[in-house]
KOLPA-457640 format. One record per residue: residue in one letter; x, y, z of N, C-alpha, C, CB in turn. Coordinates in nm, 3 decimals. Each point is the difference from the previous one (the first is absolute). Glycine has a CB too. Example, Ala and Ser with C-alpha at 12.3 -4.5 7.8 and 13.67 -1.06 7.14 Angstrom:
+------+---------+---------+---------+---------+---------+---------+---------+---------+---------+---------+---------+---------+
| code |   neast |  nnorth |     nup |  caeast | canorth |    caup |   ceast |  cnorth |     cup |  cbeast | cbnorth |    cbup |
+------+---------+---------+---------+---------+---------+---------+---------+---------+---------+---------+---------+---------+
|    a |   1.319 |  -0.569 |   0.780 |  -0.089 |   0.119 |   0.000 |   0.090 |   0.120 |   0.000 |  -0.189 |  -0.117 |   0.125 |
|    s |   0.154 |   0.222 |  -0.197 |   0.082 |   0.119 |   0.006 |  -0.077 |   0.109 |   0.073 |   0.118 |  -0.063 |  -0.215 |
+------+---------+---------+---------+---------+---------+---------+---------+---------+---------+---------+---------+---------+
***
This chain:
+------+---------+---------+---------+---------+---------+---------+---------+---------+---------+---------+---------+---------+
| code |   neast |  nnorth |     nup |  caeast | canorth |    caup |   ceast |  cnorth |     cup |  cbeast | cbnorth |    cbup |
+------+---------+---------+---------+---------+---------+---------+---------+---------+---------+---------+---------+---------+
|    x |  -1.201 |   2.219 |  -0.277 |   0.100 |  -0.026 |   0.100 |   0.134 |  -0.027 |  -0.071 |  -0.175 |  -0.092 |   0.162 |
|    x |   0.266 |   0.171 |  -0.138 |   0.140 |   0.014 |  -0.036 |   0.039 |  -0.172 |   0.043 |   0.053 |   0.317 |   0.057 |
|    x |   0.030 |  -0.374 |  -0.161 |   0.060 |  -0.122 |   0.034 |   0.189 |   0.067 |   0.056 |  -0.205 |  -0.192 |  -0.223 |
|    x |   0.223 |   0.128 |   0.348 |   0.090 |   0.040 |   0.031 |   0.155 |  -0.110 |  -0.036 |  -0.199 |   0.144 |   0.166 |
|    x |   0.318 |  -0.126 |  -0.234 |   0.085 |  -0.063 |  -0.015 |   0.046 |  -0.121 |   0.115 |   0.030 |   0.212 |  -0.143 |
|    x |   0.007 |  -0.124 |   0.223 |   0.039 |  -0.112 |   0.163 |  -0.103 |  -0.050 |   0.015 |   0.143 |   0.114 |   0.148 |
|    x |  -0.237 |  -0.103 |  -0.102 |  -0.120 |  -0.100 |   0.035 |  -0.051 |  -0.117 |  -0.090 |  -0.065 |   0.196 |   0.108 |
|    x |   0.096 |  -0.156 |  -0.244 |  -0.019 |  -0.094 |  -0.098 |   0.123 |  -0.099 |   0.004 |  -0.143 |   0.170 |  -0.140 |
|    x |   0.275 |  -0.141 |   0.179 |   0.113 |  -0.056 |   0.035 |  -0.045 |  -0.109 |   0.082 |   0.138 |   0.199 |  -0.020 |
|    x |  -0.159 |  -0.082 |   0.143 |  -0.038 |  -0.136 |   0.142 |  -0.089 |  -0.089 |   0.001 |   0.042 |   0.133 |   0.130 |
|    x |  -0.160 |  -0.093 |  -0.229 |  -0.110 |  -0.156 |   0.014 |   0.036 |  -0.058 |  -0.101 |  -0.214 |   0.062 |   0.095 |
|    x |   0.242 |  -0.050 |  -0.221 |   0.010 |  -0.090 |  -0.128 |   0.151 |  -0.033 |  -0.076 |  -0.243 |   0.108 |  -0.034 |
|    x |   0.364 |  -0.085 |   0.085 |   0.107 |  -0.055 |   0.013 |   0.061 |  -0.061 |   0.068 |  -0.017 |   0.100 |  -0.078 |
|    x |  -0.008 |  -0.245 |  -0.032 |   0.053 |  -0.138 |   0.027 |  -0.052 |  -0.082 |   0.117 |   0.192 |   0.094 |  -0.097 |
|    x |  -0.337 |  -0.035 |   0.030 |  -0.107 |  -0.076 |   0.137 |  -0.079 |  -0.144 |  -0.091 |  -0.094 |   0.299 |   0.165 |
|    x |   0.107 |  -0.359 |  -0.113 |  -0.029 |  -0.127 |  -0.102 |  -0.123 |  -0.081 |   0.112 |   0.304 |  -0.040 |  -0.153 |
|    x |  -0.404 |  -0.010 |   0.072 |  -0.074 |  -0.096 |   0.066 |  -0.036 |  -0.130 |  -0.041 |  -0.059 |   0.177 |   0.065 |
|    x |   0.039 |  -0.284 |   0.019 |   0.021 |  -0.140 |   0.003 |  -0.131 |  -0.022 |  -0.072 |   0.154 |  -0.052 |   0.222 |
|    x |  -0.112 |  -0.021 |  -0.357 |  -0.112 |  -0.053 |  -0.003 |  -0.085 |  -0.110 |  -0.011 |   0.066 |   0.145 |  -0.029 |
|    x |  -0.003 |  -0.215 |   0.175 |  -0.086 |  -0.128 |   0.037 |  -0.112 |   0.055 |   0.141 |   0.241 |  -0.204 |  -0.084 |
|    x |  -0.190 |   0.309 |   0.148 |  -0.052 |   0.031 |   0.164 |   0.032 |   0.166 |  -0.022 |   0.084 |  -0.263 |   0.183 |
|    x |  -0.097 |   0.307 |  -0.285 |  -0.030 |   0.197 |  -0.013 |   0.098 |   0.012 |   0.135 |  -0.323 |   0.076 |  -0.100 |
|    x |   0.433 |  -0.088 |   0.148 |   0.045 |   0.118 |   0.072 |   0.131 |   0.073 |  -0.044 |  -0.114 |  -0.111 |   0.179 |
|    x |   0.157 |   0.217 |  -0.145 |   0.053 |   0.099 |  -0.066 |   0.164 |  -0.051 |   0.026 |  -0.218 |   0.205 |   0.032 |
|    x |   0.319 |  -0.131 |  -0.111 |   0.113 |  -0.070 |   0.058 |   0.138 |   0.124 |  -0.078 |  -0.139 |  -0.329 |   0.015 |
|    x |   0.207 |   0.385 |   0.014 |   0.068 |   0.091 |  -0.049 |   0.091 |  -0.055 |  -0.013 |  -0.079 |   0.157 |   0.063 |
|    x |   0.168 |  -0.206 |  -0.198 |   0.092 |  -0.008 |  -0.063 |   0.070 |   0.036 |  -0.128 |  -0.074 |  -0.102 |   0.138 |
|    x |   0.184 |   0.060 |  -0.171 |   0.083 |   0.079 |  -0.083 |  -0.035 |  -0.083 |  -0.125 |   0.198 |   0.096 |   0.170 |
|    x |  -0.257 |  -0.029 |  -0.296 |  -0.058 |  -0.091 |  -0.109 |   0.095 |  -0.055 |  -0.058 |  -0.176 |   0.114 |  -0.043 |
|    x |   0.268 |  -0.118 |   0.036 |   0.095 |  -0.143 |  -0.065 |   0.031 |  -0.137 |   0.116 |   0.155 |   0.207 |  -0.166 |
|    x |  -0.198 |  -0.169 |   0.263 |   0.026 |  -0.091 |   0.111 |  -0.138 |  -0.092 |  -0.021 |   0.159 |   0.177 |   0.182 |
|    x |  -0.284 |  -0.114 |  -0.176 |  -0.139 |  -0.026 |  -0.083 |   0.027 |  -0.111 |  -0.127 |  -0.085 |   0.271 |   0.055 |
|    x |   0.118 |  -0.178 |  -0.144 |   0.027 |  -0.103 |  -0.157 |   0.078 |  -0.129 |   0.044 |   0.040 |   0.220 |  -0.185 |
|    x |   0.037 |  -0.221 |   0.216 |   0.137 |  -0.088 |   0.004 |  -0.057 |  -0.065 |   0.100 |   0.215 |   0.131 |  -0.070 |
|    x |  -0.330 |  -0.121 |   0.178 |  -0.052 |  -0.105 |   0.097 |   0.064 |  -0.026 |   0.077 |  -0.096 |  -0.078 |  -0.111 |
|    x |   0.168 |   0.171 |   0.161 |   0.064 |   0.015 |   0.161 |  -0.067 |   0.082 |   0.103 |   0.207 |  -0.017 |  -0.104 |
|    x |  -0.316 |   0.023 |   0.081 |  -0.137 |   0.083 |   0.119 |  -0.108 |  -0.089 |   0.028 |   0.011 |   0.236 |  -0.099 |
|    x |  -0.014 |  -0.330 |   0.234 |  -0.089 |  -0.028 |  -0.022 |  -0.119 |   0.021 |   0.139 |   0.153 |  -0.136 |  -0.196 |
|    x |  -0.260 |   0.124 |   0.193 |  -0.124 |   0.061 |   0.092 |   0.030 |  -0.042 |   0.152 |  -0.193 |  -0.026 |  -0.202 |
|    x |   0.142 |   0.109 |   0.289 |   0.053 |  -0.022 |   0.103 |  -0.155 |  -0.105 |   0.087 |   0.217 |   0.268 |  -0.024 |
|    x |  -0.291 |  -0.248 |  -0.041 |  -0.135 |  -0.070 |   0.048 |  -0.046 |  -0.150 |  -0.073 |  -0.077 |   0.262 |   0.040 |
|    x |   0.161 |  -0.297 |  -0.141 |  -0.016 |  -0.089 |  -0.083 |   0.093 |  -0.081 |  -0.062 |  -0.145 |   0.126 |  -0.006 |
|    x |   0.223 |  -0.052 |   0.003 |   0.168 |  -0.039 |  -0.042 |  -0.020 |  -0.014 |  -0.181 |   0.087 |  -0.183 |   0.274 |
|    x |  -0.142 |   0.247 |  -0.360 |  -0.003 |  -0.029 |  -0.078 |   0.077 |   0.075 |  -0.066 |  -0.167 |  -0.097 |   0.046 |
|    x |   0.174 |   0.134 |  -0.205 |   0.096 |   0.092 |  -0.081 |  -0.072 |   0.048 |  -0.095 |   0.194 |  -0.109 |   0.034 |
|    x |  -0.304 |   0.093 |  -0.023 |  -0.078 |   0.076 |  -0.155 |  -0.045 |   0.138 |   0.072 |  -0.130 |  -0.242 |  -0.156 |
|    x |   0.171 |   0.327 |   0.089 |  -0.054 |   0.162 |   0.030 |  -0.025 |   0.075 |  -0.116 |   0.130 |   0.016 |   0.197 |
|    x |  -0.254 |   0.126 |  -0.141 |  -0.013 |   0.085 |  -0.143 |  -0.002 |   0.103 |   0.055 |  -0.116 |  -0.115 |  -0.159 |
|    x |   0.101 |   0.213 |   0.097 |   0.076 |   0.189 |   0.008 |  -0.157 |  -0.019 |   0.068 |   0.209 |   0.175 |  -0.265 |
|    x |  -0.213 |  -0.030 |   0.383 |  -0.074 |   0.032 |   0.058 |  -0.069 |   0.099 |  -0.115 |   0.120 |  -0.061 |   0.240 |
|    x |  -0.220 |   0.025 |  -0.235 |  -0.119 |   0.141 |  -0.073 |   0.015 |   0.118 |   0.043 |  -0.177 |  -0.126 |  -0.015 |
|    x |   0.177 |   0.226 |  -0.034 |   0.015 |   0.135 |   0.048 |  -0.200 |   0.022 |  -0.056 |   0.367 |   0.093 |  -0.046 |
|    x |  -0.393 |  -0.002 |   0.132 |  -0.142 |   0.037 |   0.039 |  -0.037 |   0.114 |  -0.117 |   0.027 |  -0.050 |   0.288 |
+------+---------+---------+---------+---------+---------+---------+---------+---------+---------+---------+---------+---------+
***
């Protein structure tokens, strides 16, 4: 199966997940580092790069 450019765009750029409560959260990775993103279910600020499959 051909990996397609855009589609790899749309699920795995700058998709970040929480990791106190795993839910997904799309932001801009220096906003991430610098700890100005934080969870909308938890309110927390620790996040990691989504796994690509």
């Amino acid at each position: 199966m051909a990996k397609i450019p855009e589609a790899q765009n749309r699920l795995f750029k700058n998709m970040f997940v929480c990791k106190n409560c795993q839910s997904k959260i799309r932001s801009d990775t220096q906003k991430v580092l610098k700890g100005l993103t934080k969870c909308r279910k938890c309110s927390k600020k620790a996040f990691r790069p989504l796994k690509k499959k």
